[in-house]
C-alpha positions as CSV (number, residue, x, y, z in Angstrom):
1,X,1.9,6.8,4.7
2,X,-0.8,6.8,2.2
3,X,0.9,6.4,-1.5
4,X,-0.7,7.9,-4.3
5,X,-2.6,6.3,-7.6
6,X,0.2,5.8,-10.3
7,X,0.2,4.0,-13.3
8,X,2.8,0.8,-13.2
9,X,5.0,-0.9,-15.8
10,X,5.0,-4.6,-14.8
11,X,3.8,-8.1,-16.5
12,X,2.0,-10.6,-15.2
13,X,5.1,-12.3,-15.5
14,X,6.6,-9.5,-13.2
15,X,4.0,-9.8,-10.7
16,X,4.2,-13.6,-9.7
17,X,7.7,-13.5,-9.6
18,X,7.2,-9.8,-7.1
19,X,4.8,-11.9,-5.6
20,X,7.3,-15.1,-4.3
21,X,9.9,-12.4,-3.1
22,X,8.2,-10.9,-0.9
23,X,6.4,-14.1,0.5
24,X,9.1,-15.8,0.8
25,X,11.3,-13.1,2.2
26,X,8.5,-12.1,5.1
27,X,7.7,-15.6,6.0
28,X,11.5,-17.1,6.3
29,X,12.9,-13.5,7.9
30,X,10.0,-13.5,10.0
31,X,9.9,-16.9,11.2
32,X,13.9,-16.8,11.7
33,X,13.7,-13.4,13.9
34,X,11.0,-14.7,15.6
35,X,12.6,-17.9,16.9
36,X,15.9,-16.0,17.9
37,X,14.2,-13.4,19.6
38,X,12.4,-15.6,21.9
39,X,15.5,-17.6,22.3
40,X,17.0,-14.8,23.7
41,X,14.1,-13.1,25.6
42,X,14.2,-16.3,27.7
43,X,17.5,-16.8,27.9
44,X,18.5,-13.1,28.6
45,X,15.4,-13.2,31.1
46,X,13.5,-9.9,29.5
47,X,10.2,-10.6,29.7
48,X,9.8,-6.7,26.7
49,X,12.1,-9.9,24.2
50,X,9.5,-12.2,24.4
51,X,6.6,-9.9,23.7
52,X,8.9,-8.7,20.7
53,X,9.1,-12.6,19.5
54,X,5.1,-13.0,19.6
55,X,4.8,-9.3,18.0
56,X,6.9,-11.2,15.0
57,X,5.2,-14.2,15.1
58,X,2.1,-12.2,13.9
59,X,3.9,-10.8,11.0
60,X,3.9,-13.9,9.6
61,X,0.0,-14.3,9.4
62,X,-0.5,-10.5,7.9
63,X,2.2,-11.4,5.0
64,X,0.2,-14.3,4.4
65,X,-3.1,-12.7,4.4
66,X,-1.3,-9.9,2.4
67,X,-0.8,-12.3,-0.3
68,X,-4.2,-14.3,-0.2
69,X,-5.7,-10.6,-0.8
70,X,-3.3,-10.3,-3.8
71,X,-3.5,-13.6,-5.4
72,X,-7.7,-13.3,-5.1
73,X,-7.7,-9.7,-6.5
74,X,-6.2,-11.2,-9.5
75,X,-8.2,-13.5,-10.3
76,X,-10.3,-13.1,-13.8
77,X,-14.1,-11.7,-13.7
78,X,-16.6,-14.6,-13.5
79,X,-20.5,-14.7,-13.4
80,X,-20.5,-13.5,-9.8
81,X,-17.9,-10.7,-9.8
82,X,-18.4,-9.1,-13.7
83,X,-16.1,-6.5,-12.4
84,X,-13.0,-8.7,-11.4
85,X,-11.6,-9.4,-7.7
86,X,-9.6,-6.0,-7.2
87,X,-11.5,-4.8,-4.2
88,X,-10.6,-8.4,-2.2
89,X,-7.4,-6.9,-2.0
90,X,-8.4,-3.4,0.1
91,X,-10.4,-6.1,2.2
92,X,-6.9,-8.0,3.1
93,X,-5.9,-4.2,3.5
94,X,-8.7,-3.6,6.2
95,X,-7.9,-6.5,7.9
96,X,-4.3,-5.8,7.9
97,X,-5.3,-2.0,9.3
98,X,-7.1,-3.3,12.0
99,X,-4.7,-6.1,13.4
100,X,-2.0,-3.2,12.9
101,X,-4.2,-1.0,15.0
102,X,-4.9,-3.7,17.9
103,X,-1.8,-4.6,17.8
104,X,-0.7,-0.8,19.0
105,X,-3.0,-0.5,21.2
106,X,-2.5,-4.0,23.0
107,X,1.2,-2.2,23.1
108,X,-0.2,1.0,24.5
109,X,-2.3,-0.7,27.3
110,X,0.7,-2.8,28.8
111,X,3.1,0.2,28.6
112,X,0.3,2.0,30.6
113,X,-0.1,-0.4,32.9
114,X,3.6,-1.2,33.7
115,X,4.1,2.6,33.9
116,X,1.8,2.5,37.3
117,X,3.2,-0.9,38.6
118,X,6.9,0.0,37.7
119,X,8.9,0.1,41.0
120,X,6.5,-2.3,43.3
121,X,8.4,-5.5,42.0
122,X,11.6,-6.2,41.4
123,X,13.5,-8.2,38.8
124,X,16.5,-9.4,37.4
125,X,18.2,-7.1,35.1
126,X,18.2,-8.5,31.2
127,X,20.7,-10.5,30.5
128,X,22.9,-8.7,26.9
129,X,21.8,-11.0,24.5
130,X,18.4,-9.7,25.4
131,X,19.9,-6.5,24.4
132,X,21.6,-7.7,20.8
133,X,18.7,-9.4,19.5
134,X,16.9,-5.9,19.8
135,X,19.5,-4.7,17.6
136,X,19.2,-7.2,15.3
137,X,15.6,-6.8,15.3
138,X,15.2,-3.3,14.6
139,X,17.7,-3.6,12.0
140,X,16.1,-6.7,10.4
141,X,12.8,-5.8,10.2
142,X,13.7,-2.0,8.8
143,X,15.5,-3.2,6.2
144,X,12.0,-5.9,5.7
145,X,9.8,-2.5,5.3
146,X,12.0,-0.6,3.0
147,X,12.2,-4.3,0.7
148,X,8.4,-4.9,0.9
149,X,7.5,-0.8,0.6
150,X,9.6,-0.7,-2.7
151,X,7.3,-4.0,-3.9
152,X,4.2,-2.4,-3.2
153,X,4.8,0.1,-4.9
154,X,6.0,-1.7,-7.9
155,X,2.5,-3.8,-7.5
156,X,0.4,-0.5,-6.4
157,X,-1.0,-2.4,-3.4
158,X,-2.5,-1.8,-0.4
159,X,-2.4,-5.3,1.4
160,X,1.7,-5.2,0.6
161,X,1.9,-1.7,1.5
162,X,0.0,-2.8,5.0
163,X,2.1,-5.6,5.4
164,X,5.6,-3.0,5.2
165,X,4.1,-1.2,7.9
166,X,3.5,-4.0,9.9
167,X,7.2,-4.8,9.2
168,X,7.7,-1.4,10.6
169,X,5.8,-1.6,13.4
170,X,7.7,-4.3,15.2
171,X,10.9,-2.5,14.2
172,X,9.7,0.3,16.6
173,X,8.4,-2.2,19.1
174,X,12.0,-3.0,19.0
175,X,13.0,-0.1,19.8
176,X,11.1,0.6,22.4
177,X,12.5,-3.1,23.8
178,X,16.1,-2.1,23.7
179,X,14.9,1.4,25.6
180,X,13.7,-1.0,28.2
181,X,16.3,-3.5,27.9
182,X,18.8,-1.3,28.0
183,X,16.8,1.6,30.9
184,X,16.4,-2.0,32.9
185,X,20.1,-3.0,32.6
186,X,21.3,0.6,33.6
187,X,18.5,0.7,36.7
188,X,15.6,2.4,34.8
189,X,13.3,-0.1,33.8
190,X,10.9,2.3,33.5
191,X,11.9,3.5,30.6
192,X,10.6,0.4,28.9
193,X,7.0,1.5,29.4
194,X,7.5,5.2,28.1
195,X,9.0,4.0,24.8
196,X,6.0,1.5,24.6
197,X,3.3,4.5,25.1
198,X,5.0,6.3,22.6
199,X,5.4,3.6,19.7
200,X,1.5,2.8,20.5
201,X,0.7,6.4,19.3
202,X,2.9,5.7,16.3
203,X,1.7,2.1,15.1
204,X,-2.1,3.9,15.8
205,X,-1.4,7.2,13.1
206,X,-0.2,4.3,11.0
207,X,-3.1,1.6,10.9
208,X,-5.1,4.8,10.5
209,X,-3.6,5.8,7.6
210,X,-4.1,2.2,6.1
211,X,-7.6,1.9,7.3
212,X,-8.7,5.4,5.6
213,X,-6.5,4.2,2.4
214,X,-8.4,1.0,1.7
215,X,-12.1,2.8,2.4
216,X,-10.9,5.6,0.2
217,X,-10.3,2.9,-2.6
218,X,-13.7,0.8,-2.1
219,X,-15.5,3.6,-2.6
220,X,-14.9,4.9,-6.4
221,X,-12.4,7.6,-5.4
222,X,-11.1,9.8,-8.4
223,X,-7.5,8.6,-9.0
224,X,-6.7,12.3,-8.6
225,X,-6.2,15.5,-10.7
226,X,-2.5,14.7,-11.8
227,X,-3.3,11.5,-12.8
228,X,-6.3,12.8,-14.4
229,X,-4.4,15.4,-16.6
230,X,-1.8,13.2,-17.3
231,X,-3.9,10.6,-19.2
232,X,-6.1,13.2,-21.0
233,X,-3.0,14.9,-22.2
234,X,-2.6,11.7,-23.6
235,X,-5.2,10.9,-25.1
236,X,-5.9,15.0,-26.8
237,X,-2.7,14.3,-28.9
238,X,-4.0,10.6,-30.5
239,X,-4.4,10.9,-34.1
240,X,-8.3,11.9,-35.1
241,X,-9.0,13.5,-31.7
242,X,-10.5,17.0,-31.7
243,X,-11.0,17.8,-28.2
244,X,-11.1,16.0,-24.8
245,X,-15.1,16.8,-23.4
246,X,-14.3,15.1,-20.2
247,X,-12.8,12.5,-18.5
248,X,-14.0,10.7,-15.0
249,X,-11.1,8.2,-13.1
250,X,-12.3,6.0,-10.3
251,X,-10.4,3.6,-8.4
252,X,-11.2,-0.3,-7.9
253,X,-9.1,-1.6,-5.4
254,X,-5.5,-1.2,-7.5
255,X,-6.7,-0.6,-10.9
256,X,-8.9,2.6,-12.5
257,X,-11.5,2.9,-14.6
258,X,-12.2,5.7,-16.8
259,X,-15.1,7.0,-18.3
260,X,-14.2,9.5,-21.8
261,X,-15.9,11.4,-24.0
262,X,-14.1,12.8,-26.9
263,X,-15.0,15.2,-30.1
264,X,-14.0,13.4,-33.7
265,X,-15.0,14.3,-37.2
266,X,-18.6,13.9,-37.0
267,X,-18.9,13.4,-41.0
268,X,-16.4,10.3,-40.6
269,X,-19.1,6.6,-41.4
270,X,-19.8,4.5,-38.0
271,X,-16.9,2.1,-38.8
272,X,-14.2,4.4,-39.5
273,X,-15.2,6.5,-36.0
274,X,-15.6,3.0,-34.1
275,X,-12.0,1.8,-35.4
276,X,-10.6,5.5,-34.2
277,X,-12.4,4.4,-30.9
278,X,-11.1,1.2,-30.8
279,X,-7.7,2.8,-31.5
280,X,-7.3,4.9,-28.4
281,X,-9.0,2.3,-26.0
282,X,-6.2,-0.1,-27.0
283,X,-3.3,2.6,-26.8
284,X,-4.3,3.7,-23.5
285,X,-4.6,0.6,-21.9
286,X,-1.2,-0.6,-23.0
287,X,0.7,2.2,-22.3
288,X,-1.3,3.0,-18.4
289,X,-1.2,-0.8,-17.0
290,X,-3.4,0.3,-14.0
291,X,-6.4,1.0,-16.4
292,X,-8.5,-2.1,-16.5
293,X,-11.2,-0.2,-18.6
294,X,-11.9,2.8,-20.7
295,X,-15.2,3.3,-21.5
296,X,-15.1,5.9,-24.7
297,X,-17.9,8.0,-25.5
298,X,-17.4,10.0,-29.1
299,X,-18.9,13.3,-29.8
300,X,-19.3,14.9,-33.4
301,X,-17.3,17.9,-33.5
302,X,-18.1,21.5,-34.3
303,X,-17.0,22.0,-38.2
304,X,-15.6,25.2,-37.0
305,X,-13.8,23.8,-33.5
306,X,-13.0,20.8,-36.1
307,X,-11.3,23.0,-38.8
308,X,-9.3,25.6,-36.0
309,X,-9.6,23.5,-32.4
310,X,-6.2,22.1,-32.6
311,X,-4.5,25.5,-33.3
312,X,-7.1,27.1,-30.8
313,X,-5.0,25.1,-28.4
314,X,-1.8,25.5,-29.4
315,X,-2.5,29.2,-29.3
316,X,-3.5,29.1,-25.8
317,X,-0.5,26.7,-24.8
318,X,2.0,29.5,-25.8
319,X,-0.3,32.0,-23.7
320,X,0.0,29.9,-21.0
């Protein structure tokens, strides 16, 4: 489940307008299925409906704490928080991890129980509208994940990201009502229970997955090698650059910072190798969106590596 750091193309302009889609879609499809579903848990007398309705109901609260994790990450740096708001939004992430992960296990401990009480009471079979709304449902709320997965990753976030599994996670709580539904109409109610157990273990791998994400980005993670290699090859082939000395990535909630140092004409006056700095730190921050901050340190280069380092490594590229 976990989606790796990339570098995105959108505005701010983009963003807000990301922002109300997905909002608007998970609170009105949400609230919608919700009402529908218990509509037709009570009427179609399945008791797995109604716990499908509330299920949905929740889904509600972790789009909107999705987007208050969002819309505070955002926010510009003040006196407080020097270093912007970024990480609020692997907090809404954690928070959206953990209900996920309750939630699954409050699934888990009911299937378990019904499995050991299944057979000492008897009930009226579910009525088929019971049976439809499932459909619907599990339909619905796929179609809800793939719409908000493809946004979060058009944000890079990990509260929206949370919040599509979420989505996800009722879709198989669905499924496992129209097991039921259906197990109970055919004279297996049973059946219900099982498919409960199972989509607990599923909704658990997934809130774990979230969970580990968001620490994983509170804690200055490297962005990763590729991503790494991709901005240095970048940066080697700006105009006045002799050689990349290194280049350290670390993640702050969805953006990166990166620390460089980098080998220029060491003759060249202060001014002229500030502007070159200057230069790069501008280039690379418009062209990689998710780089709130490149912190460039320059480095006098060897007269010799200065004079051959370029075709040095263009030597070795063909060798490689």
């Amino acid at each position: 489940m976990t989606e790796k750091f990339v570098s995105s193309t959108k505005t701010n302009e983009d963003t807000k307008t990301i922002l109300q889609r997905i909002t608007l879609a998970g609170l009105v499809g949400n609230l919608v299925l919700s009402a529908f579903k218990l509509f037709a848990g009570i009427e179609g007398s399945s008791g797995a409906m109604v716990s499908d309705a509330i299920h949905s109901i929740s889904d509600v609260f972790t789009t909107l704490i999705a987007l208050l994790g969002v819309r505070i990450s955002q926010k510009a740096a003040d006196q407080e928080h020097p270093y912007g708001h970024e990480r609020f939004e692997c907090v809404a992430s954690l928070l959206l991890g953990g209900l996920l992960l309750a939630t699954g296990l409050g699934i888990g401990k009911a299937g378990i129980g019904n499995i050991y009480t299944c057979g000492r009471e008897s009930a009226a079979a579910p009525g088929m509208i019971a049976l439809v709304a499932a459909v619907v449902s599990i339909v619905s709320k796929e179609a809800m994940y793939q719409y908000t997965r493809h946004y979060a990753k058009v944000l890079n976030s990990a509260a929206f990201m949370a919040d599509a599994w979420h989505h996800r996670s009722d879709a198989l709580s669905s499924i496992g009502s129209f097991t039921g539904i259906a197990g109970a109409m055919l004279g297996f109610p049973v059946l219900d229970s099982v498919a409960s157990v199972v989509i607990c273990l599923l909704i658990i791998k997934v809130s774990i997955d979230i969970l580990k994400d968001s620490i994983v980005k509170m804690l200055d993670t490297s962005c990763g090698a590729d991503y790494e290699k991709t901005l240095s090859d970048y940066i080697a082939v700006q105009d006045d650059v002799v050689r990349v000395d290194t280049l350290r990535s670390r993640m702050f909630g969805n953006k990166a910072y990166i620390d460089l140092s980098i080998q220029i004409d060491g003759s060249l006056p202060l001014w002229e190798a500030h502007a070159i700095a200057e230069r790069i730190h501008d280039n690379v921050e418009r062209h990689f969106l998710d780089i709130k901050h490149i912190a460039i340190h320059l480095n006098p280069a060897d007269l010799q590596l200065k004079q051959t380092g370029r075709f040095i490594k263009a030597d070795q590229d063909l060798l490689n």
